[in-house]
C-alpha positions as CSV (number, residue, x, y, z in Angstrom):
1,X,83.3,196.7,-3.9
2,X,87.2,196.7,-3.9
3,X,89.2,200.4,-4.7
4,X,92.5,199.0,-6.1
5,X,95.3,202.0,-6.3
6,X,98.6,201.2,-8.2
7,X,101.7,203.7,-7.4
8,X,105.0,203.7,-8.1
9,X,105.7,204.0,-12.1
10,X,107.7,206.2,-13.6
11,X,110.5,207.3,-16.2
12,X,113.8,204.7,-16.0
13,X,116.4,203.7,-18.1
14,X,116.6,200.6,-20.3
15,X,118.1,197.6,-17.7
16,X,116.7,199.4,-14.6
17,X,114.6,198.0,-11.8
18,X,111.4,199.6,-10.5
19,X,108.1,198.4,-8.3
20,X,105.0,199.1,-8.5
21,X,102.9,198.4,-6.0
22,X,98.8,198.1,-5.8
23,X,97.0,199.5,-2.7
24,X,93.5,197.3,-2.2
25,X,90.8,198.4,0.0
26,X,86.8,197.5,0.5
27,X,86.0,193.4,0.6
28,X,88.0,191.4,2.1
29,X,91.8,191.9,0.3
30,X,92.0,187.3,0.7
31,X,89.1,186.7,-0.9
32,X,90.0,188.0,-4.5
33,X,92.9,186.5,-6.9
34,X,95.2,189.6,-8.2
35,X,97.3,190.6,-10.9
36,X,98.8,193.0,-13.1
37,X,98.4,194.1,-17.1
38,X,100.1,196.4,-19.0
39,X,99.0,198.6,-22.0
40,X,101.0,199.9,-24.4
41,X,99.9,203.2,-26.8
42,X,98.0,201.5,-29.4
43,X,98.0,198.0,-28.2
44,X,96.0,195.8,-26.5
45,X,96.2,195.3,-22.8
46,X,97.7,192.1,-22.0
47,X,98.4,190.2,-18.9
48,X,102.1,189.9,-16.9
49,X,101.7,188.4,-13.7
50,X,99.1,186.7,-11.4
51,X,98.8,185.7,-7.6
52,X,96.6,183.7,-6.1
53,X,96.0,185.8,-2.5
54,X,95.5,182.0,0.1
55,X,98.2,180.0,-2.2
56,X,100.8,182.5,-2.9
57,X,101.0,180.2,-6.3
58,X,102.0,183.1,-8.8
59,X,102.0,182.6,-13.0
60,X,104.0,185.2,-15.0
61,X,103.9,185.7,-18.6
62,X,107.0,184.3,-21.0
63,X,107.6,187.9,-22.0
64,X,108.4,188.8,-17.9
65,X,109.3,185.4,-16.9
66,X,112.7,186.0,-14.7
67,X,112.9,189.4,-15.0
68,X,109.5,191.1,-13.1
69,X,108.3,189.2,-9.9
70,X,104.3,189.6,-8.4
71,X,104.3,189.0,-4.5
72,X,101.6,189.9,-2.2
73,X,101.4,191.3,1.2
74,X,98.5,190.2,3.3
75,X,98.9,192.3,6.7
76,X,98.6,195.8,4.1
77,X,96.3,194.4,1.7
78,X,99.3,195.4,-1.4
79,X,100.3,193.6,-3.9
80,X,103.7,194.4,-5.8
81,X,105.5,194.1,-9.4
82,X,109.0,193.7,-8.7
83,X,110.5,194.7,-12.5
84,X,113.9,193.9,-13.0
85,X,116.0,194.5,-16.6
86,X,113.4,196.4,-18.0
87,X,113.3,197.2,-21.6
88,X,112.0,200.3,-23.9
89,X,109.2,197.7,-24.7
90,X,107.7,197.5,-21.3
91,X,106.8,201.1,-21.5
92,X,103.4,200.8,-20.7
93,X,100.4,201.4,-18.4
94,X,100.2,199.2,-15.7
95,X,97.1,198.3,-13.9
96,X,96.4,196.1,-10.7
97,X,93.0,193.9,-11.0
98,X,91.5,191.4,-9.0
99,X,89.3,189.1,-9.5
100,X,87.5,186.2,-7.3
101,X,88.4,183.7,-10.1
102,X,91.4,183.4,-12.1
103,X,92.0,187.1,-13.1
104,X,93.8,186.0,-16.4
105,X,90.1,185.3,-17.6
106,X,88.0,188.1,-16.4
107,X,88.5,190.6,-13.4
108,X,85.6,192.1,-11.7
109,X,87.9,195.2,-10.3
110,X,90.8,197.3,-11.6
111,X,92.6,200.4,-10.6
112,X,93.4,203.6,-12.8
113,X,97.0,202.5,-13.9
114,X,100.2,203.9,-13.6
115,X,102.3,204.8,-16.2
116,X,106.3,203.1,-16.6
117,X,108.4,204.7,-19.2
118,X,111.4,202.9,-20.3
119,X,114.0,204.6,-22.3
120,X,116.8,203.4,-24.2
């Protein structure tokens, strides 16, 4: 079992920067690929970044390419969404899953989400 625990959304203004970060704790943090969604009211949850926890190799969707970064920190089992020149449209719910294969296609564990506001 893996408890995954995203902090650090909140309300910011349209071109603002903000990081979330995702707290993992239960099985071992290396053994499990991570990443982060987003859902916005009414929409489907869709995938923005990925990490793969022994490679570091990272993927990031087109609409977050060069502007949000996904890094990891083995030592405190956290992984983070740097999110740079946000926009009203990645107002959202964010969540943190991980998954022992790619997380794009199916993850096995996700936290409870926090919620980014972006205003314009």
């Amino acid at each position: 079992q893996v408890q995954l625990v995203e902090s650090g959304g909140g309300l910011v203004q349209a071109g603002d920067s903000l990081t979330l970060s995702c707290a993992a704790s239960g099985r071992t943090f290396s053994h499990y690929n991570m990443g982060w969604f987003r859902q916005a009211r009414g929409k489907e949850r869709e995938f923005v970044a990925a990490i793969n926890l022994n490679s570091g190799i990272t993927s990031h969707s087109d609409s977050v390419k060069g502007r949000f970064t996904i890094s990891k920190d083995n030592a405190k089992n956290t992984v983070y969404l740097q999110m740079s020149s946000l926009e009203p449209e990645g107002t959202a719910v964010y969540f943190c899953a991980a998954a022992i294969e790619d997380v794009r296609v199916g993850a096995e564990y996700w936290g409870q989400g926090t919620q980014v506001t972006v205003s314009s």
